[in-house]
Structures are given as structure tokens and as C-alpha cells.
DOROLO-170671 format. One record per residue: x, y negated, z of N, C-alpha, C, O, CB in turn. Coordinates in steps of 0.02 Angstrom, whole numbers, plus 50000, padded with zeros to 5 digits. Glycine has a CB too. Example, Ala and Ser with C-alpha at 12.3 -4.5 7.8 and 13.67 -1.06 7.14 Angstrom:
<nodes>
506605028450390506155022550390506605016550390507125016650423505655022450452506425011250354506845005350357506454999850394506704994350402507045003050286
</nodes>
This chain:
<nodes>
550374567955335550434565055402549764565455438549204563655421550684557755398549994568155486549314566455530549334559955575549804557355605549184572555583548514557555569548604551655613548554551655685548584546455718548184547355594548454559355721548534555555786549354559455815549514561055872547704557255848549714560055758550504558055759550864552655736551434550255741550814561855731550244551555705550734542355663550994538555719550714539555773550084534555615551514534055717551754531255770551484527255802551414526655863552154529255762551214522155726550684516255746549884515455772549464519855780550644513055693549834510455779549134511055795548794505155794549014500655829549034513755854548194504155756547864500655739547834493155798548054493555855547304505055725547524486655771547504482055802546964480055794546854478155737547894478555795546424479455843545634473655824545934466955826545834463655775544874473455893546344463555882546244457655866546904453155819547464455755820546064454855933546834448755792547014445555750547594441355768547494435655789546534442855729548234443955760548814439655793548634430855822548684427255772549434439355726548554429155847548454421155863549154418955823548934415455778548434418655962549694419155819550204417155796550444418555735550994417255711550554418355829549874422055706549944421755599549244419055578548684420655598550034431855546549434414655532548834411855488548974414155414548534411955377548774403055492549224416055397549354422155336549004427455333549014430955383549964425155335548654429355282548124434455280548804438455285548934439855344547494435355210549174440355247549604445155232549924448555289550034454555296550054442755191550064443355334550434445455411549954446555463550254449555508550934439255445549344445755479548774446855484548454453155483548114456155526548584443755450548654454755416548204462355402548804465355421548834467055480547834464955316549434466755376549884470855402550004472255463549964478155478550334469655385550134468055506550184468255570549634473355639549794476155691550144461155574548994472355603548454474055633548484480655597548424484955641547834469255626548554483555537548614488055514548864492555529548524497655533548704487455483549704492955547550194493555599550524496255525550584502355514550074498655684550694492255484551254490355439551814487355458552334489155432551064486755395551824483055500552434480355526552544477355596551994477055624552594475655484552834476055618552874473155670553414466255700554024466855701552924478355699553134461255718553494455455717553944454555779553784455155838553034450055711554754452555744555044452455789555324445355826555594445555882555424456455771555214439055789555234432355794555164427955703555254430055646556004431055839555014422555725554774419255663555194420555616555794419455623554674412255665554814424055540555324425255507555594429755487555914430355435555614423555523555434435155545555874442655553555434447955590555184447955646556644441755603555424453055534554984457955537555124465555539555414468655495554634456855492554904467655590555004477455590554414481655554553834481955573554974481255682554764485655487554464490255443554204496455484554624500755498554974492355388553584497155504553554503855534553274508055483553044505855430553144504055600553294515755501553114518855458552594519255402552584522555350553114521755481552364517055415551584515055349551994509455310552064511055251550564510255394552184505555320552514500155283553054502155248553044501755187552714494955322553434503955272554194505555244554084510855195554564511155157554774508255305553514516355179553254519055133552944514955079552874516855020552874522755159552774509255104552654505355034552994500455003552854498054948552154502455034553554498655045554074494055042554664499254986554974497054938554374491755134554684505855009554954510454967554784513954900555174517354866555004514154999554014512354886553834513854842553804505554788553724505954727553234518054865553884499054823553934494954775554654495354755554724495354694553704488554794555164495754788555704497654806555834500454725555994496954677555704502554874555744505554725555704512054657555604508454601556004507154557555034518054658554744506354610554584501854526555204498854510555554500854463553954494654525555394492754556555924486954517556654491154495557024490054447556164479454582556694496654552557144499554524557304502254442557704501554396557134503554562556774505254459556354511454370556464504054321556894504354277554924515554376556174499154326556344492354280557014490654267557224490954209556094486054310557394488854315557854487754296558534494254275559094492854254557914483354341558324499654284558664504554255558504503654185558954504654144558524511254282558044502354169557704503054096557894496754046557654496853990556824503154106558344490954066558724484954051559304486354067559654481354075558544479154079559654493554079560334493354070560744490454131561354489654132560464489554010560194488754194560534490054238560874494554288560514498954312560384488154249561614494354312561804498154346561854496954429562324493854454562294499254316561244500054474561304498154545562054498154603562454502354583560814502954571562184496354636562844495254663562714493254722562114492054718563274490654630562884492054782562754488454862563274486454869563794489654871562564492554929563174477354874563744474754911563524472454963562924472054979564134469954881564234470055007564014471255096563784462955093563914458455054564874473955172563274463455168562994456655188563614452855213563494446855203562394457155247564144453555238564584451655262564974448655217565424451755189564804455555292564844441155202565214437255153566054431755184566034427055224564514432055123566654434555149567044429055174566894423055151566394422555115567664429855164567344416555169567294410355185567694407155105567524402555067567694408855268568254411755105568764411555053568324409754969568504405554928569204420255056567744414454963567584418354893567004409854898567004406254848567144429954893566644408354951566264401054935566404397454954566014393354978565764399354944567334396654954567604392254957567884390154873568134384754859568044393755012567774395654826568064394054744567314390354720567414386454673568334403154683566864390554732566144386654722566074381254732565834377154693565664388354752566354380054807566194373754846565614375054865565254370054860566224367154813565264380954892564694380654924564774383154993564314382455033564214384054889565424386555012565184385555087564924379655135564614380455188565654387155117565164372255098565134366855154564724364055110564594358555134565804362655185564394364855048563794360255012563394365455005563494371455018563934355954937562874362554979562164367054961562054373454998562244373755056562144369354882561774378754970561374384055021561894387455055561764391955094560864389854983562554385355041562974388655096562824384855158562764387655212563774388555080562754376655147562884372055212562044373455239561844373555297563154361955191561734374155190560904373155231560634380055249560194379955292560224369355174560764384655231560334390055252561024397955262560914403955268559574391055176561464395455262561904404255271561914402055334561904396455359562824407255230561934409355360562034409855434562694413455454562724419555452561444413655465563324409155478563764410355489564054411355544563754410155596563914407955467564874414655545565214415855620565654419355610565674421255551564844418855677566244422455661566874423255649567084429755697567034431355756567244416455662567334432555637567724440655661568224438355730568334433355764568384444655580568454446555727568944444855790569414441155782569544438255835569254449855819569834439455727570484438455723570204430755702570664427055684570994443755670569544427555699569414420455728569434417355617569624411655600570354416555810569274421155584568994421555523568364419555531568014420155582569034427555494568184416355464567564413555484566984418455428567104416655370567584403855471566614421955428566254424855392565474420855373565384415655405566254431155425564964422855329564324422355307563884428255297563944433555265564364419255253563634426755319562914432155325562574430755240562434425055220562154428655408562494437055196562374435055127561604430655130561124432455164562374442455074561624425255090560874422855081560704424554976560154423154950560844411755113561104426454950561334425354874562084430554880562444431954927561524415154851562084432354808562694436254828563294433954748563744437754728562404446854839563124426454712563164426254635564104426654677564514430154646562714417154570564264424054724565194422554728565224433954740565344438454699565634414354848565124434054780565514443554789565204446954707565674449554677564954450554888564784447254682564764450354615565264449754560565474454054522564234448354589565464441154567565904437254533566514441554531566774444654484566004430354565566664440954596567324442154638567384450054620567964452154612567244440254733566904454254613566984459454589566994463254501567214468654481566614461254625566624457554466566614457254393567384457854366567654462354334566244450254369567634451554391568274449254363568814453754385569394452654370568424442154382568584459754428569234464954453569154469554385569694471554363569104470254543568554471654347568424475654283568424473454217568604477154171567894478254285568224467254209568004464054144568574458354121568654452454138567224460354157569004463454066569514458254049569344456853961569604451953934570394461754068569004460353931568754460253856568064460153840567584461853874568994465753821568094457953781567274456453763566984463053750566374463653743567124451453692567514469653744567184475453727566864479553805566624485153817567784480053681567004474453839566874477853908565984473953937565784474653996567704475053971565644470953892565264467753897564714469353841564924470653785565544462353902564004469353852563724465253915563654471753986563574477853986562774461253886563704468154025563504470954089562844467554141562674461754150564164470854126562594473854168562244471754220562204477154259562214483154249561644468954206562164472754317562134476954392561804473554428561774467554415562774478454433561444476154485560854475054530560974478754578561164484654571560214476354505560844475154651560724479254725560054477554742559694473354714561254476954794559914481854798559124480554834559254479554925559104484254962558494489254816559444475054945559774472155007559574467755035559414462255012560294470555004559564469455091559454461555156559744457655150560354457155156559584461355228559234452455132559634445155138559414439755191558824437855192559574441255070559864437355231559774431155279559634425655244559844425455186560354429555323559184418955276559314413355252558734408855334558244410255369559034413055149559284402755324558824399455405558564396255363558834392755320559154394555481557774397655378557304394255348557144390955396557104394355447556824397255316556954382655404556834378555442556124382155475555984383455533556824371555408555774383155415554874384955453554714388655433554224388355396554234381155450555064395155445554814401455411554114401455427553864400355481555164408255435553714403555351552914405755383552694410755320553044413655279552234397455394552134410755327551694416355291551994421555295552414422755251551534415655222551904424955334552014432355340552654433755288553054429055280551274436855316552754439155259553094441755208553194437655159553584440355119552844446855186553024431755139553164428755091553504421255093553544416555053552634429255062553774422455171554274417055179554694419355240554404418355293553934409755191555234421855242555634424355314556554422355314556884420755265555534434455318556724422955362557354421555390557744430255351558284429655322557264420055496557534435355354557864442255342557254444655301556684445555323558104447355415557474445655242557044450055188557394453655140557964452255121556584446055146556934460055112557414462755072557214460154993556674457854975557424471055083557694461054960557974457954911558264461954850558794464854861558424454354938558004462254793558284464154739558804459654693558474455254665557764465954707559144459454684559554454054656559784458354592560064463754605560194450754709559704456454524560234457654448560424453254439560154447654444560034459554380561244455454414561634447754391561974451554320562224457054326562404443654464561964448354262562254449054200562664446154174562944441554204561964449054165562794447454123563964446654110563634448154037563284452654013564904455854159563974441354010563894441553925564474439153886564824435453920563294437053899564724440153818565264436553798564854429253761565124423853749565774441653745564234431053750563984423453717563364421953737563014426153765563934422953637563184415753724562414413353727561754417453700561234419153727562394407053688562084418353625561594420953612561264429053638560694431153628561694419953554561824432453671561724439753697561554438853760561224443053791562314444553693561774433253787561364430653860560514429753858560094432053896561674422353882560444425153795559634425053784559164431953760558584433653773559534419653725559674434553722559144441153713559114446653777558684450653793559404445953641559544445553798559464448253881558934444553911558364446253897560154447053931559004441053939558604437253980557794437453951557364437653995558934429853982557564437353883557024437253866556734447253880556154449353878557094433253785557264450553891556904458553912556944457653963556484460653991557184465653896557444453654020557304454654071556544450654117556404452154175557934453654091556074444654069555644446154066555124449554083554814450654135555724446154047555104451654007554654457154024554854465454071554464470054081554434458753952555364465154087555364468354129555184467254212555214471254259555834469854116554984460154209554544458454278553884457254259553454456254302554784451954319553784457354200553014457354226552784463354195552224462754170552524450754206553134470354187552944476654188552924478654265552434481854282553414480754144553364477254309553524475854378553134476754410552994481554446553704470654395552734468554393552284464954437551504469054420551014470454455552314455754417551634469854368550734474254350550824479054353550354482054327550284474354284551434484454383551364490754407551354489654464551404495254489551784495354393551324485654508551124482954560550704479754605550704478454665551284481654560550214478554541549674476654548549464468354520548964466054492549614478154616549904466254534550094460354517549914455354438550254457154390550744461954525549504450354426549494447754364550054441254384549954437154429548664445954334550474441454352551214437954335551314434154302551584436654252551644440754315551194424554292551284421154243551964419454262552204419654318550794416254230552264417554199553024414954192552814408954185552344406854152553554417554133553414404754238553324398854263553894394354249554444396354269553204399554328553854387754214554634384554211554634379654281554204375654300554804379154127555384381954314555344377254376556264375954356556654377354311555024381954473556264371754432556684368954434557494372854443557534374754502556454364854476558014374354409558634376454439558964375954490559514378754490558944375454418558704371754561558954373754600559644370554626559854364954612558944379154582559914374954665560574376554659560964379654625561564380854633560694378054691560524381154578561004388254539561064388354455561304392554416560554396654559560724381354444560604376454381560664372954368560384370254416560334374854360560894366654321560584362354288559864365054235559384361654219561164359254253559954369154225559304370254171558674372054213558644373054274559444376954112558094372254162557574375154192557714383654222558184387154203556994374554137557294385254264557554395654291556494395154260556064392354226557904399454450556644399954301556064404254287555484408554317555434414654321556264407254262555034403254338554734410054414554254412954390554044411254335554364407354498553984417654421553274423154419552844421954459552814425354510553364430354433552484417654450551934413354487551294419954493551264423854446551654405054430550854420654546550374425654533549834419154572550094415854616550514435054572549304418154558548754413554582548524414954634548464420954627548244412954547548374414054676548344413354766547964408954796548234403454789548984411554801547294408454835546924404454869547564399654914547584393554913546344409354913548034403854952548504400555008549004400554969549454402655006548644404055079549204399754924550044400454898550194393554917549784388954924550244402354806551024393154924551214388654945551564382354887551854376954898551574391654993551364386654810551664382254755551014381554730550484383754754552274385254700551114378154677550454375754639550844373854568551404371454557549964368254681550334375854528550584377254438550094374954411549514375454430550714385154403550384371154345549894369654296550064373954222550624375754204549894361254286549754374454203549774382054175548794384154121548204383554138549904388654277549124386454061548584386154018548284394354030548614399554034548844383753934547694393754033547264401654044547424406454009547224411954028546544401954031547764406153957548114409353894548904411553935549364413853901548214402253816548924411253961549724409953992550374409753929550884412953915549934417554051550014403953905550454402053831550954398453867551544398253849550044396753761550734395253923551174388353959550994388054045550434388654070550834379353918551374387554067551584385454140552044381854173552614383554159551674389454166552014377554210552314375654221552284372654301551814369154322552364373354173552934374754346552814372754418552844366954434553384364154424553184375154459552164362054470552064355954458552554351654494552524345654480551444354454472553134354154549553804350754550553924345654478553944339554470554414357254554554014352754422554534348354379553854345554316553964340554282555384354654337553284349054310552664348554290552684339154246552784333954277552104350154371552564339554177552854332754148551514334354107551144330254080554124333954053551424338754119550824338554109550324337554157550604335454208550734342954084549714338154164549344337554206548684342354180548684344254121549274330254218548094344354227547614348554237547074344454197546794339454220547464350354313546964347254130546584343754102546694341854006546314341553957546644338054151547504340854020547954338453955547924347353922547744352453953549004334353982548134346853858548174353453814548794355353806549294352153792547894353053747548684362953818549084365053819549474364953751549184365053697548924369453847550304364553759550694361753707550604367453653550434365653596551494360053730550704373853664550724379153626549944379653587549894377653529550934385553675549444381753617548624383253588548314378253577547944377553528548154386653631548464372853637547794364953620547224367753681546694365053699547204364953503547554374053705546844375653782547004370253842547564368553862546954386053835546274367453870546414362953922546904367053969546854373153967545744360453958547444363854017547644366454069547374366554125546834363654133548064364954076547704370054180547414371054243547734369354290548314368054272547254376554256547634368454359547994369354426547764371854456547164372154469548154365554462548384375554482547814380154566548424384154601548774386654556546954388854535548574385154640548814387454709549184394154679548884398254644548134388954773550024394854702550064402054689550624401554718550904396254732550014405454620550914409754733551364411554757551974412954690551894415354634551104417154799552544410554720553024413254696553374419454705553784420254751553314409854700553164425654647553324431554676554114434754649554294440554661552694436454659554484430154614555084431154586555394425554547555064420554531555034436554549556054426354530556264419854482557074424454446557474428954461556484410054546556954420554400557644421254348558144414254344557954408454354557344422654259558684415954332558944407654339559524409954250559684415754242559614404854455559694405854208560154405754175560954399954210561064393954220559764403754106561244405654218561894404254265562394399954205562794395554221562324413054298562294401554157563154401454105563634401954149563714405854196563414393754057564084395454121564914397654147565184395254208565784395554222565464395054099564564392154260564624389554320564904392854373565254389554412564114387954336564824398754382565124402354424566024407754411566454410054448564504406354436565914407454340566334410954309566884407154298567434409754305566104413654257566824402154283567304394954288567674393754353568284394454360566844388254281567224391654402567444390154474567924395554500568394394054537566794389654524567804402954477568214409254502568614414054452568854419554465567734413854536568644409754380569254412954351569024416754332569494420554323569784414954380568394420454306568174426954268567924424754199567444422054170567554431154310568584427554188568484427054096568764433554073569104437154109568984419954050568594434854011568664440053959569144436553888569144430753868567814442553936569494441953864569584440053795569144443153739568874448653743570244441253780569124437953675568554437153640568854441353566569414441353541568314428353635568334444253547568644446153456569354442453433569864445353412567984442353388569284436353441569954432553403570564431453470570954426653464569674423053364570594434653512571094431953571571074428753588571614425953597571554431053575570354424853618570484419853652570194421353720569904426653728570264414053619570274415853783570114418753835569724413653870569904408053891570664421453867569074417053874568414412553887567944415453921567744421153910568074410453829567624410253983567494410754051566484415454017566094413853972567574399954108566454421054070565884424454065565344421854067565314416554099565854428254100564754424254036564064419354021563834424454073564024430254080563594418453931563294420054115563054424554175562214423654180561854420254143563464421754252562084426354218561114425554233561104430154305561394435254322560434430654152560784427154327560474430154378559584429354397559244424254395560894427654431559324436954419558614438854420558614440754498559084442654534558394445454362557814439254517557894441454594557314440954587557024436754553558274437754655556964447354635556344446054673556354452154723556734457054717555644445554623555874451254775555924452154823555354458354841554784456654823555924445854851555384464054865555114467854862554644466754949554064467854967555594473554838555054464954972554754464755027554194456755024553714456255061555394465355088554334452554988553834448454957553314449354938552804446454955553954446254920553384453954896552914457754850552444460754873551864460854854553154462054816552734463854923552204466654972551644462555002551044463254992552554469155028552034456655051551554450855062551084451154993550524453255008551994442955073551134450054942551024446354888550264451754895549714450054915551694446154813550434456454877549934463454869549424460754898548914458754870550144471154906549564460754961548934459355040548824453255000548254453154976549244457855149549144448854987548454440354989548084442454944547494441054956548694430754963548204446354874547684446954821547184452954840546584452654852548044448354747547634458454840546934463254863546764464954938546944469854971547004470654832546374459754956545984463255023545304460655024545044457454978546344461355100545014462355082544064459755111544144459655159544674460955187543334463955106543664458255183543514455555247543464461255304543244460455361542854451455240543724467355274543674474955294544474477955334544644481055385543484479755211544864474155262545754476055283545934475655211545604473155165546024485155326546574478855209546964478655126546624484155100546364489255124547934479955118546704481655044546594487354970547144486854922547244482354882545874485754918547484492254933547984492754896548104496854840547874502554841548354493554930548474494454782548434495154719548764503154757549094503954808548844488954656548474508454702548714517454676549344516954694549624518954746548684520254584549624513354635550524512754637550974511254717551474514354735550744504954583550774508154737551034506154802550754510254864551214512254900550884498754812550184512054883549964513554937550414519354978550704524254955549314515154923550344516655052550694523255091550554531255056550914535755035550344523555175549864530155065549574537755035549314538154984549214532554960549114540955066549094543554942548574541454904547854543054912547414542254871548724543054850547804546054986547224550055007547274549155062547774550655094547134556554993546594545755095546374546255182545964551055180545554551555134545984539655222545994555055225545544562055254545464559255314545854556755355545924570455260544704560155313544484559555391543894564355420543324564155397544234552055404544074568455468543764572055494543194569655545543474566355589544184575555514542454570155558542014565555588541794573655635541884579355614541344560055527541604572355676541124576655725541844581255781542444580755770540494583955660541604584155823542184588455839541924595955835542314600055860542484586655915541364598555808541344604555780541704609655752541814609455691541104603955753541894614255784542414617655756542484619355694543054619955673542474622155781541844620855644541764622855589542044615855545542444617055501541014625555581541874609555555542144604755544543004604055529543324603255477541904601655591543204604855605543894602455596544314609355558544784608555520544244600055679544034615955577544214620755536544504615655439544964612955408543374626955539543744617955437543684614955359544224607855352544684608955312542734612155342544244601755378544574597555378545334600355365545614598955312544404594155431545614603955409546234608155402546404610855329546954610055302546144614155448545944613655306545804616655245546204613055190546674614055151545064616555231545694607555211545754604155145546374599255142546624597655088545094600155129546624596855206547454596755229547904600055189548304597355150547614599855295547864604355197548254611055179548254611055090548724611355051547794618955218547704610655081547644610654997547884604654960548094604754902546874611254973547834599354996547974594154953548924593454964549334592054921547434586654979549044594955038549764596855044550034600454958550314598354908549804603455117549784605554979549864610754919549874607954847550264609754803549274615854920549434603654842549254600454767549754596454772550134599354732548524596554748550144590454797550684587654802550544581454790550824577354753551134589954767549794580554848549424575654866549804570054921549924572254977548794579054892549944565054909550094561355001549514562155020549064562954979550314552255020549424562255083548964563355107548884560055205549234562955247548974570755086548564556055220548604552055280547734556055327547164553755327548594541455249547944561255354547454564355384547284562355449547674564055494547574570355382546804559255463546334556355510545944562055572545354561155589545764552855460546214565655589546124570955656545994569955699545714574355731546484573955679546134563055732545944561455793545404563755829544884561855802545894556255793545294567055878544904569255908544424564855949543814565755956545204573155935544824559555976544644554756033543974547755998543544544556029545584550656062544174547855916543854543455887543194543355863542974548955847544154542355849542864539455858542204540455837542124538755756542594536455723541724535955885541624539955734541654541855653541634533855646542044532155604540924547455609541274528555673541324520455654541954520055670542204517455620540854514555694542714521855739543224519855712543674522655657544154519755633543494519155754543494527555644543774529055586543634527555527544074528355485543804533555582542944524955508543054521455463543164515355459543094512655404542764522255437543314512355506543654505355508544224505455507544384500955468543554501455557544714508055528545044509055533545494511355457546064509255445544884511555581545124515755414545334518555354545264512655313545644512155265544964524855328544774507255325544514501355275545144497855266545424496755213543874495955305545454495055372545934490255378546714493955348547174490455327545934487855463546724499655350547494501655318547364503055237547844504455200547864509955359546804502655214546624502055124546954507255086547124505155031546924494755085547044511555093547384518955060546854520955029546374523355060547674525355112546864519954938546364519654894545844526154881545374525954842546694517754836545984530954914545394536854923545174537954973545554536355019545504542654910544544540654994544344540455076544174546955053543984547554995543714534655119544214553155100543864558755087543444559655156543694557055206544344564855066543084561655161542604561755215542364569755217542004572755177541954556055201542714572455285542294579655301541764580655334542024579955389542594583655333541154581855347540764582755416540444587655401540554590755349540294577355445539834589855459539374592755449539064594955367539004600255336539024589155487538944589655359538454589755291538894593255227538574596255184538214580755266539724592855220539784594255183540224602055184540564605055143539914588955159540024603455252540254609755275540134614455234540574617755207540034611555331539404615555223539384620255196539304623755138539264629855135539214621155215539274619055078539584619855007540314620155004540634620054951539374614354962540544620355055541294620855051541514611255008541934612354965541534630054987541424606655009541474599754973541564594355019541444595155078540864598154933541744589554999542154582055024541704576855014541274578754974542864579854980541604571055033541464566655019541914559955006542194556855051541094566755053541964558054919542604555754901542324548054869541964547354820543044561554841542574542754913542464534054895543164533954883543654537354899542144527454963543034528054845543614523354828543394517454867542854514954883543724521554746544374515654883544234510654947543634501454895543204497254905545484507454992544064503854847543564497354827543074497454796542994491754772543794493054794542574501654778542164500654783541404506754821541474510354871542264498154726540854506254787540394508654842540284516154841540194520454885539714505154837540314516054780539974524954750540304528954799540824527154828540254528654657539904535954811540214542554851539894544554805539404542954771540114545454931540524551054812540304556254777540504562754809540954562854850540544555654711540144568754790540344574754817540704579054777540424580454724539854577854840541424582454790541674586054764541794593954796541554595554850542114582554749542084597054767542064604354789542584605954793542834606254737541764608854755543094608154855543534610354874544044611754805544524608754782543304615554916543754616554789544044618454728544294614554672544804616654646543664621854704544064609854652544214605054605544524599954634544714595154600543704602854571544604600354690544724592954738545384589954709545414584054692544844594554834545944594454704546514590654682546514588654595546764583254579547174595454701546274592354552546214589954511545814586354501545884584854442546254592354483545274582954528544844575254529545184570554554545114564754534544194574754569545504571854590545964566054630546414564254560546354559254525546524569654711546864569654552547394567654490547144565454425547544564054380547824573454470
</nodes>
């Protein structure tokens, strides 16, 4: 891509109406664009990284035996009416509802555990048809009284949701303990350090669920939790305190500020009960499905990215995620310059480099590198004068200081 075709375009000043680093930088970055509290437009730089977190959770949960599927946002009235949650809990407080032509009353999905249900029990009549799991990656509504922090609290976000189908407890738990670690392979291919957190069930429990707390100057939860991450616990339901030992090692515990970047909940037969989805068992009998449901939020995640890695410069974003993996920026308007700049366009094209090429003609070499700092795309290559004529680049990493000079020739294989 070239940047003086990119759509977006940079921002100096600082939204007055986000106090979220995350919505803040993105915004100014021209990652996204805000469309009212809550609700946000992916522009092209973003939606490249929203698509590449997108992938990871995907690649994870393929790798736990999940099978992806899309069900529609468009929820009837009928299916959380077998729950009793259209008119109690997060149906009554946060779905956003209204009515087809024929004066039906529909829901905008905030959760999707009733349509999965509703679709389980059309396939799953035996225990030999089990275990199952399936997962979508979909917009979900929810009226949040005060939507805030950027990406990591909104009215419309996208959403990964897995839900699992077991004939027993115990094949429910050994599930649930890979699905696990399959978030915090997730979260640290993402950049992300991921403690597992015991919180509260919710609506969607009596038992404890399970979040992925990552530590955060601004997070909006707070955990006590041993440095060992032997133990955590979200100080809601928190029966320890910052100071007491941890139950597992005997290490003092801690508190401190973090974001919730995902959660697991153990469902059992709560939903499967209320809607009639049962299986028959080895001995003929006929008994209601053990369930779980996993969720986290990619478009969260993203927020999540920005609060941990940035400066006082713009984001720095982890390899794995970034729009590109290479900023090229061309400085001077010398023909021999932008010649060469082209060049090396062309080559890294070729090598099967992303590549976010900085051409602008109109810019001066201080906005371009400000500019490359505030969108954080973890290689900077730098053409000018000086390195014209060894035919070579000048190659930083966004985080830290060193330059170095490379030679056309080797260029893609130093990068890789």
C-alpha cells in the first residue's frame, strides 16, 4: 500500500471526547473511526489488524476441535422465551430489541447460548454424536449504560463466541482445561501476558467462569492474584487480600488494575434443560447436554494491544498483529531517491513482504517520522540520500533505538 493512497489520515490532536489511551491512539492513527458512544468504524489500517487477530483465535480454536459456523444477529423472542431471559437478566437489561413487519418481536444478538441450543438439539440425539464444539466470530449488540474506553467497552463489537456439547462432567472438564490454554496461546500470540482469573458467573452461572485478566495502568477490573500466576482472583468475588499468601506457593499476593480480555463460563445443564436438548446415553437413557461456553473479543483485544504497547510517540504493535510488517519511507524529493525507494517497494512486494510505503511527496521527513511512530508498524525502513548510494536501507525497530544499514540485496531475508 501506498500511503498517499491510504484512505486515512493521520490526526495531531487528541479526541477531547476519549480518555482511553486505546481510542486515542487508534483514532488519531486513523485505525478507526467513531461513530457514537460505543460504536466504532474499522478503517483500513484497523480492519487489517482486527483480521489478523481475527485468524489467531481462529487457528486456536480450530486446534480444540472447533467447528466455525455464523449464526444470524437477528434473534426471535420465542427461543428466550424457553430461558426466561427475554424479560429477566441480559435479555431485559442490555438486548436491543424490535419488531418485523408482521409485528413479531425480534432481538438484536448480545450472547447467542439460546440459537446454538436451538440448533444443537436439531443434530445431537446420542452420546456417539458428542463431544462437539462450534464457534462464530460476529457482531454483537449490547446497551451498555456508559459505554467507555475505547475498544474495550462498546454498544457493537465483534465477538468470538465457542460453545461445547458433552455427554458428562468429566469430558466437559477436560475440555474446558484445553480450552484454556488455548487462550492464553491466543493472548501471547498476541502479544498479550494472560492471567486466568476466578470471577463471578454472571448470568450464565452459579459457579465460578473464568477471565483472562492482562494488568493495565487504566483497566477497569482489579485482581488479586500471586506473581507466580499460581492464583488469581477478581476482587468482586476475591475472599483474599494484597498481602495474604498465596494458597497454592505461600507467595505474598498482589493488586493492581487490569483489563478483562476474555472469559470462559461452565454452562452444565442450564440451558439444555430449559430447551429440551438431550442425547441418549450408553445405557438408554435420555439426559440433558453438558455445555460451556468461551468468548473473547477480538475487537477488545485490539483495544487491549494499544493500552499495553505504546509511548508517548503512538502504538507499537506486537509482529503478529500489525497492519504491516514494514514502513518504508521515502525522505527528500530527489529523483535518485524516490527512484530507489520504488525499488525497494517492488522487492519487498516480491519477497511477500506487507509493506506500508510512505511516498508522500507533500511531507517532510519530521512528518513522516511521526507519523510512522503514531501508526507503530514494527519496522521502519528509511531511504534517502545517504543510503542511495550503496544501494542500502536504513532499518529500526519501532521499539527500540538501534539503526542499522542493510543492503538491498539481503533486505528481505533480514527482515524474515
Amino acid at each position: 500500500m501506498r500511503q498517499s493512497k491510504l484512505f486515512t489520515k493521520t490526526i495531531k490532536e487528541t479526541p477531547k471526547d476519549e480518555k482511553s489511551i486505546n481510542a486515542q491512539l487508534l483514532i488519531r492513527a486513523g485505525f478507526i473511526h467513531k461513530v457514537m458512544a460505543g460504536a466504532y468504524d474499522y478503517l483500513p489500517l484497523g480492519l487489517r489488524v482486527l483480521r489478523k487477530i481475527e485468524n489467531i483465535v481462529r487457528e486456536e480454536m480450530n486446534a480444540i476441535d472447533g467447528q466455525e459456523i455464523s449464526m444470524t444477529i437477528l434473534q426471535p423472542k420465542k427461543l428466550w422465551q424457553e430461558t426466561n431471559r427475554w424479560d429477566e437478566s441480559i435479555g431485559k437489561e442490555v438486548m436491543y430489541k424490535c419488531k418485523d413487519a408482521s409485528g413479531k418481536e425480534v432481538g438484536l444478538g448480545p450472547t447467542h447460548e439460546e440459537p446454538v441450543t436451538e440448533i444443537v438439539r436439531q443434530f445431537i440425539h446420542s452420546y456417539e454424536d458428542l463431544p462437539l464444539s462450534v464457534y462464530q466470530i460476529q457482531t454483537k449488540f449490547r446497551k451498555e449504560l456508559r459505554p467507555k474506553s475505547g475498544l474495550l467497552r462498546g454498544r457493537e463489537f465483534d465477538m468470538k463466541d465457542l460453545y461445547s456439547f458433552h455427554a458428562s462432567i468429566v469430558d466437559f472438564e477436560e475440555y474446558y482445561k484445553r480450552a484454556q490454554q488455548a487462550y492464553l496461546k491466543f493472548f501471547k500470540r498476541c502479544g498479550l501476558e494472560a492471567i486466568i482469573t476466578e470471577a463471578s458467573g454472571g448470568d450464565f452461572t452459579k459457579e465460578y467462569s473464568h477471565e483472562f485478566q492482562v494488568l493495565a495502568p487504566d483497566g477497569e477490573d482489579t485482581i488479586i492474584y500471586c506473581p507466580r500466576h499460581d492464583f488469581s482472583q477478581n476482587k468482586e468475588v476475591a475472599k483474599l487480600s494484597q498481602g495474604d499468601k498465596c494458597p497454592n506457593c505461600g507467595t505474598k499476593l498482589k493488586s493492581d488494575e487490569s483489563i478483562e480480555a476474555g472469559n470462559i463460563f461452565p454452562l452444565g445443564d442450564r440451558y439444555s434443560k430449559d430447551m429440551k436438548a438431550t442425547f441418549v446415553d450408553k445405557d438408554g437413557k435420555t439426559k440433558p447436554l453438558i455445555m460451556g461456553c468461551y468468548g473473547v473479543g477480538p475487537s477488545r483485544t485490539m483495544g487491549a494491544i494499544v493500552e499495553i504497547h505504546h509511548d508517548d510517540k503512538g502504538i507499537i504493535w506486537p509482529e503478529s498483529v500489525a497492519p504491516y510488517q514494514v514502513h518504508l519511507l521515502s525522505l527528500g524529493e530527489d529523483e535518485q531517491v524516490t527512484e530507489f525507494a520504488d525499488q525497494v517497494y517492488r522487492v519487498l512486494m516480491d519477497g511477500d513482504i506487507e509493506v506500508l510505503y510512505d511516498d508522500r511527496g507533500d511531507k517532510s521527513a519530521g512528518e513522516k517520522f511521526a507519523d510512522a511512530d503514531l501508526i507503530g508498524i514494527p519496522r521502519r525502513l528509511v531511504v534517502s540520500g545517504k543510503t542511495v548510494a550503496d544501494k542500502s536501507v536504513e532499518l529500526k525497530e519501532r521499539n527500540g533505538d538501534k539503526m542499522r544499514i542493510v543492503k538491498l540485496d539481503n533486505l528481505v531475508r533480514e527482515i524474515r
